[in-house]
C-alpha positions as CSV (number, residue, x, y, z in Angstrom):
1,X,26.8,-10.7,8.0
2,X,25.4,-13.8,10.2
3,X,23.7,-13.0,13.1
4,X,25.2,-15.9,15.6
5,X,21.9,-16.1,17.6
6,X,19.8,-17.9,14.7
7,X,22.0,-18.5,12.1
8,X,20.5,-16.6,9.9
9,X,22.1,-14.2,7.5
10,X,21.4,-10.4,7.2
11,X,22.1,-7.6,5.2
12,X,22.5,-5.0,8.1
13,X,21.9,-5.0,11.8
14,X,18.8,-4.7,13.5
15,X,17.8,-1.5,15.4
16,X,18.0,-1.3,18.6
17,X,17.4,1.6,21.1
18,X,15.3,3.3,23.8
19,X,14.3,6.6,22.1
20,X,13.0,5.9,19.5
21,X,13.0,4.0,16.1
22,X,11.8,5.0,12.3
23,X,11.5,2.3,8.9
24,X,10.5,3.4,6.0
25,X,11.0,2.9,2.4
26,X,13.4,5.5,1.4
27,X,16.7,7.3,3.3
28,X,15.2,10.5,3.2
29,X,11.7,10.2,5.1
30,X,13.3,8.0,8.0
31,X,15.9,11.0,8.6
32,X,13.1,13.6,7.9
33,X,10.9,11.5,11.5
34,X,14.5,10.8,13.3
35,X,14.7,14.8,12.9
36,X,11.1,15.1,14.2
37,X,11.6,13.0,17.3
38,X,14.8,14.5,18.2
39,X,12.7,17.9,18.4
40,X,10.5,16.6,20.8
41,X,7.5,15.4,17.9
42,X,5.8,12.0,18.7
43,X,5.0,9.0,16.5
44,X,2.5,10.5,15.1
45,X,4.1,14.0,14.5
46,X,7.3,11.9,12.7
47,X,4.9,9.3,10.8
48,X,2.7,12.3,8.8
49,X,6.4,14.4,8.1
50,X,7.6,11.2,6.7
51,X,4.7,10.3,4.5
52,X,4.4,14.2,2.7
53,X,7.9,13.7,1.9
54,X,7.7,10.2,0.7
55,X,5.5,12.3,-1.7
56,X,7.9,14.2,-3.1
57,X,10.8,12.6,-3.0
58,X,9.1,8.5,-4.4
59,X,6.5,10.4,-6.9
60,X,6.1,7.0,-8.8
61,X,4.6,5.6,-5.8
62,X,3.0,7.6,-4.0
63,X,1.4,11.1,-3.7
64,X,-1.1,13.8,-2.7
65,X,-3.8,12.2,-5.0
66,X,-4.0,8.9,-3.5
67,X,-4.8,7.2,-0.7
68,X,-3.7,5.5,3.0
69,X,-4.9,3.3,5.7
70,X,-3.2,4.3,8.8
71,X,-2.7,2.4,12.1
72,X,-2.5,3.8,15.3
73,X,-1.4,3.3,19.1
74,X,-1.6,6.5,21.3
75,X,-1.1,5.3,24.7
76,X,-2.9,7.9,25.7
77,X,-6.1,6.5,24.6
78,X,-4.7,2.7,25.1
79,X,-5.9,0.9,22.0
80,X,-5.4,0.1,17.9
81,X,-7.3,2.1,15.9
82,X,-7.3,2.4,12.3
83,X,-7.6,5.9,10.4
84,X,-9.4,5.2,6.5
85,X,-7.8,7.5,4.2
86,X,-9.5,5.7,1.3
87,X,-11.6,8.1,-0.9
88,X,-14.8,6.6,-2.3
89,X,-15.9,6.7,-5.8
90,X,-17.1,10.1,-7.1
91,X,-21.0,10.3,-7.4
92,X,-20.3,10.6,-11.0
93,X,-18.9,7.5,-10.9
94,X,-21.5,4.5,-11.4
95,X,-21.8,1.2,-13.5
96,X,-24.2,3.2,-15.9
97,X,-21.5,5.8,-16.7
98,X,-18.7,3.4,-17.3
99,X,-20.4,0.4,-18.9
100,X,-23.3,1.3,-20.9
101,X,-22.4,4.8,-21.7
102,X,-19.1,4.7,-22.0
103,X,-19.0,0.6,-23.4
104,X,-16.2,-0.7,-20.6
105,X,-15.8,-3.9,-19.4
106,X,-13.7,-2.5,-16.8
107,X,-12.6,0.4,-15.4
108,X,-9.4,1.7,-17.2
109,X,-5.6,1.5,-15.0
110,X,-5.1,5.4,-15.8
111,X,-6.4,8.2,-17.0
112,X,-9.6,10.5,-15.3
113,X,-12.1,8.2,-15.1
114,X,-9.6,6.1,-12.3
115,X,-9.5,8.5,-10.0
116,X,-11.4,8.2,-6.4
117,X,-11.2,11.2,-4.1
118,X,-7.5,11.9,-2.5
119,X,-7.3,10.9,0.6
120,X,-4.0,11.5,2.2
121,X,-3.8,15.3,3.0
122,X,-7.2,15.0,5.6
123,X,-5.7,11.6,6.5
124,X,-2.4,13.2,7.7
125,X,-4.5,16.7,9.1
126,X,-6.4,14.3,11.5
127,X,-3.7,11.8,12.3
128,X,-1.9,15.1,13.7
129,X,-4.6,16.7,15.4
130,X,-6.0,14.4,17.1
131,X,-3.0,12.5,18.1
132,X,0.0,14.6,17.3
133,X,1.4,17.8,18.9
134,X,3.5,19.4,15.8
135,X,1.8,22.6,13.5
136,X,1.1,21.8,10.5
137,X,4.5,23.7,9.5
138,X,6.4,21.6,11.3
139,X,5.5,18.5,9.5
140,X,5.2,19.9,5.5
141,X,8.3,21.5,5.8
142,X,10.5,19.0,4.9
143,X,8.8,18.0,2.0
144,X,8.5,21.5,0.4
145,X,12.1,22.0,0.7
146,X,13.1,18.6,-1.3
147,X,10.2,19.9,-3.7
148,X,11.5,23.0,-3.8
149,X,15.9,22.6,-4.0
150,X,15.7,19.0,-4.8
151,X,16.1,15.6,-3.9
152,X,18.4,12.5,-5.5
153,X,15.8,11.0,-7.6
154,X,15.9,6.9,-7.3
155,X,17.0,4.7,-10.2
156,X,13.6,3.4,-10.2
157,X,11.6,6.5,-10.3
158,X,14.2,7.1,-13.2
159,X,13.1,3.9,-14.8
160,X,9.2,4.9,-14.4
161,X,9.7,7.9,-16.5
162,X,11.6,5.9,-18.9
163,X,8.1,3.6,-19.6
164,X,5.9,6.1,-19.9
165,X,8.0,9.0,-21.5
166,X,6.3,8.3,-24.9
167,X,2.7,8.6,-23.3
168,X,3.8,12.4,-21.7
169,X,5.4,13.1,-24.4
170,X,2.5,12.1,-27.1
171,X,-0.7,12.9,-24.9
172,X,0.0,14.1,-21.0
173,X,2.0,17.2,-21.9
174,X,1.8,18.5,-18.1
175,X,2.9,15.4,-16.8
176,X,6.1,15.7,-19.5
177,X,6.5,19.5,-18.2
178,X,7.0,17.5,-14.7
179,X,8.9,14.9,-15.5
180,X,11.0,15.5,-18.4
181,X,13.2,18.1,-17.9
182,X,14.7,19.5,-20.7
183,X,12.4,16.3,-22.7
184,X,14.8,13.8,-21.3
185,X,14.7,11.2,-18.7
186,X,16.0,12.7,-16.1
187,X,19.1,10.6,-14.9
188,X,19.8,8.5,-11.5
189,X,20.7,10.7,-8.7
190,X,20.6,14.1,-10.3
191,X,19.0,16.9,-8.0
192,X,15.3,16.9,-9.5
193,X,12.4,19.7,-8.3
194,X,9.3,20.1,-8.6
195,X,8.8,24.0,-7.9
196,X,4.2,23.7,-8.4
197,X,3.9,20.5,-5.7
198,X,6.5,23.0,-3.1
199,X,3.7,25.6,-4.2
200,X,0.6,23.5,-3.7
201,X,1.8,22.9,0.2
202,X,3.9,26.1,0.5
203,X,0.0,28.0,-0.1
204,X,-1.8,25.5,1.9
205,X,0.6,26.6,4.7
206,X,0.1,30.3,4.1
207,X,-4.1,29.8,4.3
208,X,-3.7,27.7,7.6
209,X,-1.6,30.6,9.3
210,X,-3.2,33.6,8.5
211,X,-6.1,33.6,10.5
212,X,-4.7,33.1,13.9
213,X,-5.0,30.7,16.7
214,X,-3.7,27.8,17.7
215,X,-2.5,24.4,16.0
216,X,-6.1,23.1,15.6
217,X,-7.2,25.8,14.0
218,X,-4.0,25.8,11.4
219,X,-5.3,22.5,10.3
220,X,-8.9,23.4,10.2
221,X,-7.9,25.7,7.9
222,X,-5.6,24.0,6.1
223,X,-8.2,21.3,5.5
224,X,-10.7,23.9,3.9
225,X,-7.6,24.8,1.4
226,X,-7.6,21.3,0.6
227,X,-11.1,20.0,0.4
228,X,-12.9,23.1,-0.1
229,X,-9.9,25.9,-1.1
230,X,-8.2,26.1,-4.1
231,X,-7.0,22.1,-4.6
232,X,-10.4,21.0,-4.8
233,X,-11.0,23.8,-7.8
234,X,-8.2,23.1,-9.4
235,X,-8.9,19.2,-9.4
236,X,-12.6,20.0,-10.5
237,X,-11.6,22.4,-13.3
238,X,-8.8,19.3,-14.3
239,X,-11.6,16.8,-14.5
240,X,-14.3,18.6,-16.5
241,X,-12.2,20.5,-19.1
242,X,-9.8,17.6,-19.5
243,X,-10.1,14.8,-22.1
244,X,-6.9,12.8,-21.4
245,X,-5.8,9.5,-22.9
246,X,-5.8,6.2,-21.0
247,X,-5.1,2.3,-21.4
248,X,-8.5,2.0,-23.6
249,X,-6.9,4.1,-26.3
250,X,-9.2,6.8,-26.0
251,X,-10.0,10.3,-24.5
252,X,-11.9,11.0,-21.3
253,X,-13.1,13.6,-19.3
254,X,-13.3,12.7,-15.5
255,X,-15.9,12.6,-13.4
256,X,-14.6,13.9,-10.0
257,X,-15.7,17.1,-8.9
258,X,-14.7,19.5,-6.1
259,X,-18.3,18.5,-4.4
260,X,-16.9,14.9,-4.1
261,X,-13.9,15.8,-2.7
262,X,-15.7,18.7,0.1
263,X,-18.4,15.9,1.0
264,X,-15.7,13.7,2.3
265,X,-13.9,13.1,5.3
266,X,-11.3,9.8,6.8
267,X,-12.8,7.8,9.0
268,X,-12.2,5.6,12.7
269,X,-12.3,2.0,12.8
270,X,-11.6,-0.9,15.1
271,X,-9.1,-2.9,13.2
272,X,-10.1,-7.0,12.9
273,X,-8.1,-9.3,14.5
274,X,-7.3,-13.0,15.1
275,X,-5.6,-14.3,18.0
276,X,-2.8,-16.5,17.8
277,X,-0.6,-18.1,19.7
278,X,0.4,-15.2,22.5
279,X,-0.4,-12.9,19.4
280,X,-3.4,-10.7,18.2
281,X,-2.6,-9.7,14.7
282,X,-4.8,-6.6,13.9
283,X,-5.7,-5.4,10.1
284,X,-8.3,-2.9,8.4
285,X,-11.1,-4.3,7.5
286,X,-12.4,-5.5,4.2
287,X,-12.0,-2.4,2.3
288,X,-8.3,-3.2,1.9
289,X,-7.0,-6.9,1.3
290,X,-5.7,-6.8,4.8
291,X,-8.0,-9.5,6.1
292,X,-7.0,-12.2,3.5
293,X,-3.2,-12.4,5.9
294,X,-5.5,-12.9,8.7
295,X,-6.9,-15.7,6.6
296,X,-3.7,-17.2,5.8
297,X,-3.0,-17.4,9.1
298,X,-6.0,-19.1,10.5
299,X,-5.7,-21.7,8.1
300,X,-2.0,-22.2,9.0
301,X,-3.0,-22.4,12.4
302,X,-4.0,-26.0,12.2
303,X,-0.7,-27.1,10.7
304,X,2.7,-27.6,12.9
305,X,4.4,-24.7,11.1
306,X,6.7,-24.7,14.1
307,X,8.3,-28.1,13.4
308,X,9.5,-26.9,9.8
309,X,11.4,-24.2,8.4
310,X,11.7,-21.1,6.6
311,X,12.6,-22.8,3.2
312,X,11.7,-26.1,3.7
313,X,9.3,-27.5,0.5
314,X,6.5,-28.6,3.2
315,X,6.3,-24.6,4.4
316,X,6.2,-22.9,1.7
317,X,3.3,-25.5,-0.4
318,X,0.9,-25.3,3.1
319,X,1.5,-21.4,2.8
320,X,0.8,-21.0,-0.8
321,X,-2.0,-23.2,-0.7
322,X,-3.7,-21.7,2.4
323,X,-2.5,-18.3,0.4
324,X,-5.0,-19.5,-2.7
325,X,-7.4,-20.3,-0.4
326,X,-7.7,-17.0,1.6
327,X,-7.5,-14.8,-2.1
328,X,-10.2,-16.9,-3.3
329,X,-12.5,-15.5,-0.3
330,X,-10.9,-12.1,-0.8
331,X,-12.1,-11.7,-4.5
332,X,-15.6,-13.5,-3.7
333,X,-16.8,-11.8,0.1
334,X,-14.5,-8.7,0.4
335,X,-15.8,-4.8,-0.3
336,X,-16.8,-1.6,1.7
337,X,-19.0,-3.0,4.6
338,X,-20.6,0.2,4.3
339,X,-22.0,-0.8,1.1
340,X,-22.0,-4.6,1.2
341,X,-22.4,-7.6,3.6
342,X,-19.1,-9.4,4.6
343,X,-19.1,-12.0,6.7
344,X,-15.9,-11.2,8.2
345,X,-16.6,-13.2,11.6
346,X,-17.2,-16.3,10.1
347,X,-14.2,-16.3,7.9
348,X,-11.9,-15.7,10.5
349,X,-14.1,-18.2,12.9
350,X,-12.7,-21.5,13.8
351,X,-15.1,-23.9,12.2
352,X,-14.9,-22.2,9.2
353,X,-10.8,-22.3,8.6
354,X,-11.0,-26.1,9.7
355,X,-13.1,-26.7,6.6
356,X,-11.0,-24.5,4.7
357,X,-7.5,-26.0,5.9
358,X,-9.2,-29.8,4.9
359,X,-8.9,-28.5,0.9
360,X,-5.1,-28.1,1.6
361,X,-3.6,-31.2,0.0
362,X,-0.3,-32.6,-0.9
363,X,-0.4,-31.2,-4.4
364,X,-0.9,-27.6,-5.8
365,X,-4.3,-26.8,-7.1
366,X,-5.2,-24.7,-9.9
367,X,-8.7,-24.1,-9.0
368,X,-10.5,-20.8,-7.8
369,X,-12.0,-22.2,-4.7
370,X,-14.2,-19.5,-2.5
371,X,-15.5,-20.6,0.7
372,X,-19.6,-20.9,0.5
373,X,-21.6,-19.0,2.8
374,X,-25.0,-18.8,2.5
375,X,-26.2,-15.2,1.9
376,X,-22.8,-13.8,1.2
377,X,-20.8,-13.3,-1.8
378,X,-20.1,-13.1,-5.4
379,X,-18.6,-15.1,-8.3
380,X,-14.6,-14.9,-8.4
381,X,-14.3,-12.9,-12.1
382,X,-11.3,-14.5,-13.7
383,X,-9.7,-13.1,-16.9
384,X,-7.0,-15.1,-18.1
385,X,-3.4,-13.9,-19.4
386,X,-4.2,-14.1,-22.5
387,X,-7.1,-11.4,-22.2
388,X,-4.6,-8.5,-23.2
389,X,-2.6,-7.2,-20.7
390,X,-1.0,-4.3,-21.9
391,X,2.2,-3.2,-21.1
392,X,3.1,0.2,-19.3
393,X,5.3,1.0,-21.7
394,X,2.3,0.9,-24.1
395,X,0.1,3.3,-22.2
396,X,0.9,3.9,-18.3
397,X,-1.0,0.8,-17.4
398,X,-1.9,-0.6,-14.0
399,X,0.1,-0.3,-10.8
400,X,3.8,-0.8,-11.3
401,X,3.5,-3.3,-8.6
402,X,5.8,-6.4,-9.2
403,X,6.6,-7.8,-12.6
404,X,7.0,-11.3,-14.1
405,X,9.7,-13.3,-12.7
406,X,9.8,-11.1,-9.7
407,X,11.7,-8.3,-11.0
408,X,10.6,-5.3,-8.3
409,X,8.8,-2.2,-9.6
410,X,7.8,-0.6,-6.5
411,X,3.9,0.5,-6.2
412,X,3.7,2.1,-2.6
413,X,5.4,3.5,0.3
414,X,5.8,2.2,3.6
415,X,6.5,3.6,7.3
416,X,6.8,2.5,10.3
417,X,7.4,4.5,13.7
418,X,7.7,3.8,17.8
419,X,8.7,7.0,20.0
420,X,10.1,7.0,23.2
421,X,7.0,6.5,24.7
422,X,5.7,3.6,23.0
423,X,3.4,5.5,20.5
424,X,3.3,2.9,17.4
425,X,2.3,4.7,13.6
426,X,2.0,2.4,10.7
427,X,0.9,3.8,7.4
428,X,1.4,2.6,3.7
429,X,0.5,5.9,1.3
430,X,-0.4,5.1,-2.5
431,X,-1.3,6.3,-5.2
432,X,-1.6,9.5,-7.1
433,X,1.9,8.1,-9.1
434,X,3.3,10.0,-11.6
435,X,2.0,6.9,-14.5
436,X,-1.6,7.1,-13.0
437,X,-3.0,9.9,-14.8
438,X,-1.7,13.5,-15.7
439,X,-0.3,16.5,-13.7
440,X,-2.1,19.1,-12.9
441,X,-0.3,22.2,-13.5
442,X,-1.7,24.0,-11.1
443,X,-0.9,21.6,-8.1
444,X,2.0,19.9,-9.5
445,X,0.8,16.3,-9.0
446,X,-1.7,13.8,-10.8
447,X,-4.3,11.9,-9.4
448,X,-5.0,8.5,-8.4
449,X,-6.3,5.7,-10.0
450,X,-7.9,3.3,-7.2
451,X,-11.4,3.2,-8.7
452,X,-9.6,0.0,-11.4
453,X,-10.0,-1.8,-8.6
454,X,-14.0,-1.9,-8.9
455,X,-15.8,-4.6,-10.6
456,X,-18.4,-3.3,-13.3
457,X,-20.8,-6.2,-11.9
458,X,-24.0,-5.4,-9.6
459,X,-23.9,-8.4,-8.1
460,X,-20.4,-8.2,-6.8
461,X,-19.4,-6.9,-3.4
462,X,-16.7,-4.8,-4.7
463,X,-18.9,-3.6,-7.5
464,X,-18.7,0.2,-8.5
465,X,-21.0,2.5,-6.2
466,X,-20.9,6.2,-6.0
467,X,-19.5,6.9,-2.2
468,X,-18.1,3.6,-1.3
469,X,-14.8,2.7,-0.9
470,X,-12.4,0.5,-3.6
471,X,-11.6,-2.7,-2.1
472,X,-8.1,-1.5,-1.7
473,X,-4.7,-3.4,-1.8
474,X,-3.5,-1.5,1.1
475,X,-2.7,-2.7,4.2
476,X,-1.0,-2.1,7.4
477,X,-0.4,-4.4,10.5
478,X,-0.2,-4.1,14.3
479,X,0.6,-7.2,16.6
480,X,-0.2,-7.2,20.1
481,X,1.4,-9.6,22.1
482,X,0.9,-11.2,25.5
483,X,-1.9,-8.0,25.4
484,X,1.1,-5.0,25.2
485,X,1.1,-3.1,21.7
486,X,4.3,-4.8,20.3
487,X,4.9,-4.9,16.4
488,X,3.9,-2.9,13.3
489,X,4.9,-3.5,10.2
490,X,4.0,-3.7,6.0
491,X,5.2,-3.5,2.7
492,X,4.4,-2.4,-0.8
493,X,3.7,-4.5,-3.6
494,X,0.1,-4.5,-5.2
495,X,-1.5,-7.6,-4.6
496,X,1.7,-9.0,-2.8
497,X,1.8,-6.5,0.3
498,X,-0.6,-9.3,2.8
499,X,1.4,-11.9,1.3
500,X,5.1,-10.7,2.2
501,X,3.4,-9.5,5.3
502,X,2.2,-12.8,6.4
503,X,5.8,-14.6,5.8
504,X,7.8,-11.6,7.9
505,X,5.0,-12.7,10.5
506,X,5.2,-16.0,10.6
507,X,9.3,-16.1,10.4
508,X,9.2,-14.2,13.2
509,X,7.1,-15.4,15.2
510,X,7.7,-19.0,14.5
511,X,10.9,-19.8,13.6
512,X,12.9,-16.8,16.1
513,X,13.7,-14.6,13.3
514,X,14.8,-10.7,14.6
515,X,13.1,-8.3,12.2
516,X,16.1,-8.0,9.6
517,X,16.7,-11.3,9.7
518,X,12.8,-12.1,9.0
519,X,13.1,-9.1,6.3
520,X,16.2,-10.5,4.2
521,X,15.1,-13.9,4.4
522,X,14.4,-15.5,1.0
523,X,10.8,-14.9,-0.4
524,X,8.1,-15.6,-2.5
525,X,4.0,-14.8,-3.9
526,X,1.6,-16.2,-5.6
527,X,-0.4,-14.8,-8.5
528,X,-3.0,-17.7,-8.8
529,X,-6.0,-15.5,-8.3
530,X,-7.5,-12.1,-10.3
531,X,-5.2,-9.0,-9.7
532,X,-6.3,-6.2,-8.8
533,X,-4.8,-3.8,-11.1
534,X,-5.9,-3.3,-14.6
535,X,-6.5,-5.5,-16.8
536,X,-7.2,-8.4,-13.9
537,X,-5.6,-11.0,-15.3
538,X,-5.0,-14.6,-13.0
539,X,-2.1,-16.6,-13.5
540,X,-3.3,-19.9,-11.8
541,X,-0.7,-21.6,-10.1
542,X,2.0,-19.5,-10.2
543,X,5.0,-19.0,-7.8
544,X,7.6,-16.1,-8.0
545,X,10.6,-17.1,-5.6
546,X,13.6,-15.9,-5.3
547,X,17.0,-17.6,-6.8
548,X,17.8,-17.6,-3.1
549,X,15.3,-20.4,-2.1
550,X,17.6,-23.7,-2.1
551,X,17.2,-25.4,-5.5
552,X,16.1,-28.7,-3.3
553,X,13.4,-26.9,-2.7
554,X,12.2,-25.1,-6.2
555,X,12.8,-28.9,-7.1
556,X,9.9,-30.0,-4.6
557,X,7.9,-27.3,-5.3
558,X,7.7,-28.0,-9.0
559,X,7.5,-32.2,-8.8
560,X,4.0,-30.7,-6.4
561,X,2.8,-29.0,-9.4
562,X,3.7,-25.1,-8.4
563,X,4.5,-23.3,-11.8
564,X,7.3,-22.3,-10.1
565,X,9.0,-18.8,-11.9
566,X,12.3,-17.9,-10.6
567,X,13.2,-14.3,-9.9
568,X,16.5,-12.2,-8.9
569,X,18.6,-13.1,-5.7
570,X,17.0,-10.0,-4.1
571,X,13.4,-9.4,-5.5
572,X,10.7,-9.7,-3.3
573,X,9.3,-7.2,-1.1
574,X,10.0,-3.6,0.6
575,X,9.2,-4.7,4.1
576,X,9.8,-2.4,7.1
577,X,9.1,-3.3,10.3
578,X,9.2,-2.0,14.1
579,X,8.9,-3.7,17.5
580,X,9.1,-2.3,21.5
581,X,9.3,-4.5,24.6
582,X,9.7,-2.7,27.9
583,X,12.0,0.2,27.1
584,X,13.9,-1.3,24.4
585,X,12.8,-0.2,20.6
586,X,13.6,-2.2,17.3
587,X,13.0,-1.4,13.3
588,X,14.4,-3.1,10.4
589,X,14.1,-2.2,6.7
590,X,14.8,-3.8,3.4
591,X,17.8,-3.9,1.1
592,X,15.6,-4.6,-1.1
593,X,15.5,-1.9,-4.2
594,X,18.2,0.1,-2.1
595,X,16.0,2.7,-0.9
596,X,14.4,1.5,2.1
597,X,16.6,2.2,5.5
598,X,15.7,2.0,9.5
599,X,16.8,4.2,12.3
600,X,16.9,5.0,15.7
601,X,18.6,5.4,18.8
């Protein structure tokens, strides 16, 4: 349908209420938070229902051994503020261990020696005590009742299962107990349980309730079932009796322990930001990628975006290029400030981007190019193609982020949600999918396998270091604008999220794109610098666009020197997105893979 404001086309109509609105990346969790704002639940009460049943019911990209950064807006308190749910490295988990005992180059895509410590569950617990309302009942239950009677399982957590079946079948016989009922596939749509993951939260429950008091002490308790309780024995027992295949072809034991995961708590942050235009665009810091969009947009800032459009050739080459630009300085400056020194200020500074921008020129250029700042930094570790990536078909490699020629895979969840009273939650949950290492019977779920994302390199800011954090692809966003909290929105998609994120930004701010139509409009990423994602290979110069791009411009592209690949009409991205100004409230969501769906009213 055409929307007759913009000309633009859409797939479905944007959102648009007063209450309340809810995006996220499957049916099911957007009803699950309309049903908790309907009972009087917040943002905040909605956003943590939605993301334990995103859990259960998208197991291939998301789960209870991963991870999450999480954005907030409580009006209450009046500013952003970003919740880490990233779980460090173990303290078995150092260079030593992996490299010279062990003989790796890099840190295998699945298995036990991927794993950093979950993060979600504490995430959620202190997401809803410190900003919700709801008991911790009245946000799990929803997810153990899909684990429990069963959900419609997605054509593409069907397909997942499909890649890997030989793997469970051949070496991770819990995870084929799971996941291959009956030893089959299961098929698309059939009602599929998962009776020990409704049992791991239906227990969790029964600890937090039985000692009395109020809703703080529930998730006190229910914490100490988690990180101290019988998840963190289970998960220790897993790891040191265990010796389970991975991508290297061999067996081996893991190194997380119940200790790692009892010493560990999230974390507050200020988010970064850049100003621009009547915007401030707000990220996590460089623990995540989320910076590098701030990046592309600083270097952008110097160009008159505003006088092009969408799809024209001279758009989409500045973008890519400033794209290569702000990836280079991801790979070379970015890790856990805890742990190392990022010069964050400078590469969002002024000065800075102006130099940057002058590299920009009219042809596309195959070169890793880092920024240089004195005192800061590491080498950009390229590995080409040809270094052996290996299929997930072959051995449950990686994250099953988005494939060659654009064809989507999924790799993460997404959710977006703005109450009545102008409460803004943003989270994107990952990890701990059903490919990244095996089940564990007693829990029902696997592990993550966020630690691949460490270099095996000393001198590298996102080198491997017991208790600091994986420079993460996750990201959220949050825009202020003219000062009021206005937009939140994100994506899945690997190294792809800050890209797709950066063109739903800029089409809507720029060129007067509503949320949908910014969503459904054609797309595009790069994969010019090292992924992140076992075995971090760089394809330098590459372009995946979609079929929908007009062939003028493909054309242009390609006479610029853009190895230009050319994917499926509908192929990039899982965006979701919400918005409020004054009373009104706005949420889109993609078509994209036919799960994703907004609400409100």
């Amino acid at each position: 349908m055409a929307n007759i404001n913009s000309g633009a086309f859409t797939t479905r109509p944007e959102i648009d209420g007063t209450f309340g609105v809810a995006a996220t990346t499957h049916w099911i969790a957007t009803a699950v938070a309309m049903g908790i704002l309907e009972r009087g639940g917040n943002a905040f009460d909605a956003g943590i229902a939605a993301a334990f049943t995103l859990q259960v019911v998208e197991p291939h990209l998301c789960g209870p051994g991963g991870d999450v950064p999480v954005m907030v807006f409580d009006q209450r308190r009046g500013k952003p503020e970003v919740i880490c749910g990233q779980g460090p490295a173990p303290a078995g988990a150092t260079i030593a261990h992996y490299r010279d005992h062990l003989g790796l180059d890099i840190i295998p895509g699945t298995g036990l020696l991927a794993p950093c410590i979950p993060g979600t569950f504490e995430t959620y617990m202190l997401v809803l005590r410190d900003y919700g309302t709801m008991r911790v009942r009245d946000v799990l239950e929803a997810a153990i009742s899909y684990a429990q009677n069963g959900h419609p399982i997605v054509e593409r957590a069907c397909a997942t299962i499909s890649t890997v079946r030989d793997l469970f079948r051949d070496h991770w016989p819990t995870s084929a107990a799971v996941y291959l009922p009956g030893g089959s596939v299961p098929p698309p749509a059939t009602l599929f349980r998962n009776p020990a993951h409704a049992e791991t939260y239906l227990r969790i429950l029964a600890e937090a309730e039985a000692g009395g008091g109020g809703r703080e002490a529930e998730i006190e308790r229910a914490c100490r079932a988690w990180s101290q309780g019988f998840v963190a024995d289970a998960v220790d027992r897993f790891c040191r009796t265990e010796e389970v295949m991975d991508v290297t072809g061999r067996r081996h034991k893991g190194v997380l322990t119940g200790h790692d995961m009892a010493g560990w708590k999230p974390t507050l942050e200020a988010p970064v930001s850049l100003d621009y235009g009547r915007y401030q665009v707000l990220k996590p810091g460089p623990w995540t990628q989320a910076p590098a969009m701030l990046q592309i947009l600083a270097i952008l800032k110097g160009f008159e975006v505003e006088r092009l459009s969408p799809t024209d050739p001279d758009f989409i080459h500045l973008w890519i290029e400033a794209a290569k630009l702000a990836y280079a300085d991801r790979e070379a400056f970015y890790g856990d400030p805890l742990f190392a020194r990022v010069p964050m200020e400078t590469l969002l500074s002024e000065r800075y981007n102006n130099d940057r921008r002058r590299l920009i020129g009219q042809f596309a250029n195959m070169e890793q190019r880092p920024g240089v700042i004195d005192g800061y930094g590491g080498k950009v570790i390229v590995k080409s193609i040809a270094d052996g990536r290996v299929s997930v078909s072959a051995a449950g490699a990686g994250e099953p982020t988005v494939g060659r020629m654009g064809e989507v895979k999924g790799d993460t969840v997404h959710i977006d949600i703005i109450d009545r009273a102008g409460n803004m939650f943003t989270a994107t949950p990952s990890g701990g999918w059903l490919q990244s290492s095996p089940v564990i019977p007693a829990l029902g779920w696997p592990l993550g396998s966020r630690a691949q994302m460490f270099w095996l390199d000393e001198s590298h800011p996102g080198a491997l270091m017991p208790g600091k954090r994986p420079r993460s692809t996750l990201s959220v966003g949050m825009a202020m604008r003219d000062g009021a909290p206005y937009m939140i929105w994100g994506t899945p998609g690997g190294d792809q999220q800050d890209q797709w994120n950066a063109q739903l930004f800029l089409r809507h701010a720029h060129f007067g794109m509503n949320l949908q139509e910014a969503i459904d409009a054609p797309a595009w990423h790069i994969e010019h610098f090292p992924a992140s994602f076992w075995p971090r290979a760089a394809r330098p110069g590459v372009v995946v666009v979609e079929s929908r791009l007009p062939a003028a411009t493909i054309r242009e592209l390609e006479r610029r020197g853009h190895k230009v690949e050319v994917g499926s009409d509908w192929s990039e991205g899982r965006l979701t997105a919400a918005a409020q100004e004054g009373v009104r409230r706005r949420a889109a969501a993609n078509p994209r893979g036919m799960q994703g769906y907004a609400a409100g009213r």
